[in-house]
N, C-alpha and C positions, 0 to 999 in steps of 0.2 A: 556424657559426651555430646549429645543431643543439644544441650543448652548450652555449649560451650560453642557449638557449630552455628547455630541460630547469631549467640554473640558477634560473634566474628564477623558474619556475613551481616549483620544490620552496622555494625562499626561503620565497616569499610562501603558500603552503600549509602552510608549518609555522605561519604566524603566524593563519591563518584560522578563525574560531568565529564562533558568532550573537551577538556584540557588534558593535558598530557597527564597532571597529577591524577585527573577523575579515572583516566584510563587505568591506570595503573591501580587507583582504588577499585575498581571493577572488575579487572583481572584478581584483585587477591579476595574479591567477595567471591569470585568464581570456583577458588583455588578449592578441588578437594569434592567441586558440587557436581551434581549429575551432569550431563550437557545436553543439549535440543531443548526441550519445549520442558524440561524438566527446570529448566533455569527461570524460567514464568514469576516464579514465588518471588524470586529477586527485587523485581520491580515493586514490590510494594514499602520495598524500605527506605524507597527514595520518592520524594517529591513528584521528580521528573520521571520515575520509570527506570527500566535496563537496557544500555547502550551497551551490545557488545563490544570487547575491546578490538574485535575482528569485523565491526562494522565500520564503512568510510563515510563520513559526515562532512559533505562540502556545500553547506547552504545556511547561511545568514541568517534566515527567515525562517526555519526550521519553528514549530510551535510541539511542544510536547506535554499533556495534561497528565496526574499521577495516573500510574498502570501503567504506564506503555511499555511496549517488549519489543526493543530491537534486537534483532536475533544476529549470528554470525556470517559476516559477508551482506551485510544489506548495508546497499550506495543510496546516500542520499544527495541529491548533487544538485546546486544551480547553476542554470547555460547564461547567458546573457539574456538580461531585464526578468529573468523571471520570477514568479510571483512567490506567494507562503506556500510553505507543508503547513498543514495543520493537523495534529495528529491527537484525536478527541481522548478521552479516561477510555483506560481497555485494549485500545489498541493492540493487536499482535500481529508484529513481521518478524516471520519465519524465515531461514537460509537463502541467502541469493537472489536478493529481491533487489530491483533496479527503480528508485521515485526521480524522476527528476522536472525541474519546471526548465523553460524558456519564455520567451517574450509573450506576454498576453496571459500567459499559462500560470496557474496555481491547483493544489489538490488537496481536498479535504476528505481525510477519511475519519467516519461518524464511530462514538462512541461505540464499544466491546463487538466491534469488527477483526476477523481475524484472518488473517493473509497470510497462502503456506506458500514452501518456496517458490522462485524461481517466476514470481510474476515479476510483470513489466508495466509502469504507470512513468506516459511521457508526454505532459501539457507542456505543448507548444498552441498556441494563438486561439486556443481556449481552454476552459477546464474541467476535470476532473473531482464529479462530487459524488463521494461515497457515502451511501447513509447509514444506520445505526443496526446492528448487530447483523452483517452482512458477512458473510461466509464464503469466502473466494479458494478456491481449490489451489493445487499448483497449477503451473505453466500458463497462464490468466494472462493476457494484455490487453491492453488501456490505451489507444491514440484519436484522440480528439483533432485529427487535422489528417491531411492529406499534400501529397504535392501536387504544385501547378504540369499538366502532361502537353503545351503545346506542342507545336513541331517547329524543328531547328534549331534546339536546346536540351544539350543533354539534362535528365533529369534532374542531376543535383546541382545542377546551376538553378531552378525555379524556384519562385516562392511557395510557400506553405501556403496553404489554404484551411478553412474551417468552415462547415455548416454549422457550428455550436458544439455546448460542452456534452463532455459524458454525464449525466446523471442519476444515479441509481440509488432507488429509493433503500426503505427501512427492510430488512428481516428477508433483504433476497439471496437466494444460491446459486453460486457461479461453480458451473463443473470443470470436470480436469478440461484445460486447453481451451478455456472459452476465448475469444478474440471481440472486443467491443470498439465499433467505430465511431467517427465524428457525429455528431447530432441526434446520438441516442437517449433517450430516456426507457428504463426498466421501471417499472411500476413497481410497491410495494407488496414482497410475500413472492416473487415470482420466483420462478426455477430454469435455469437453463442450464440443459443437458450438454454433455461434454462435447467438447471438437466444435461446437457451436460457431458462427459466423454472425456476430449480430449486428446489422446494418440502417434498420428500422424500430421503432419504438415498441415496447413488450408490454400491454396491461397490467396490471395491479391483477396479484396471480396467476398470471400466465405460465401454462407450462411451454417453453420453444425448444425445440432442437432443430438440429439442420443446417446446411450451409447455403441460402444465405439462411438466418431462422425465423422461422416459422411457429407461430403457437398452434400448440393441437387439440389444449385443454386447458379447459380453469380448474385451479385445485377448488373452488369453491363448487 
């Protein structure tokens, strides 16, 4: 029964893409399998990885390397002019994850990085670089911009603004609820603790927690 299951599901994942037929071949590789993170294995029978049939895929420029796990209810979406996903071998997003680009904006997340639900990555007027085997908790966001706050304009009439991309290095952890702002860099290995505010640049091993955050220690 085992090899009869295995069958099935590599069948129908070689036929699976974001056409209406792939969805539907990816709904019937699903038929029968565990669900959450147990669906993982899936992706290796495709090329391209596992697109849930319950994930929305609105982006042109979408890159997707083998391994990737798109999980159920993650939006991938382009706004106007905006730039690639690039989404490296390995890759894992998990339920309710929101990626989207706008003008200027693109995101790359590095190879066997894995993203649980319910984060937020939204490049507008600059970008978002994830590095390689980087571990983001849930409830995680990503805005590399800000609004313009003069006076005698409501706020969502202003332009967006940027001090620069997000960019975070190799092998770092992001705890529950971290929030990262325009013109950060996280150095390589670092750790930031949950609820975190990160508004300024983190060393390569930094351990930060705090709002705004603060490093307290090198794991080195």
């Amino acid at each position: 029964m085992k090899r009869v299951r295995r069958y099935w599901r590599k069948f129908w994942m070689k036929q699976a893409g974001l056409g209406w037929r792939g969805r539907w071949a990816a709904r019937l590789a699903g038929w029968g399998a565990p669900p959450y993170k147990a669906r993982v294995r899936l992706a290796k029978y495709n090329p391209q990885g596992y697109v849930s049939p319950q994930a929305t895929i609105h982006h042109p420029l979408l890159q997707r390397a083998p391994g990737v796990f798109i999980g159920d209810r993650v939006t991938i979406f382009q706004s106007r002019e905006g730039g690639e996903v690039i989404l490296e071998s390995g890759v894992h997003l998990y339920s309710d994850i929101i990626i989207e680009t706008g003008a200027a904006g693109r995101i790359i997340i590095g190879a066997e990085t894995h993203v649980q639900p319910r984060c937020q990555f939204s490049a507008y007027k600059a970008s978002i670089e994830i590095g390689r085997r980087v571990e983001i908790a849930p409830n995680c966001s990503f805005y590399p911009y800000n609004h313009a706050v003069a006076a005698g304009l409501p706020v969502r009439e202003q332009p967006l603004t940027s001090s620069g991309p997000i960019i975070i290095g190799d092998d770092v952890w992001l705890g529950v609820g971290v929030i990262v702002l325009e013109g950060v860099r996280i150095g390589r290995g670092a750790v930031i603790g949950a609820g975190a505010v990160v508004t300024q640049d983190i060393p390569a091993n930094g351990i930060a927690v705090g709002v705004p955050a603060r490093v307290v220690r090198l794991r080195e």
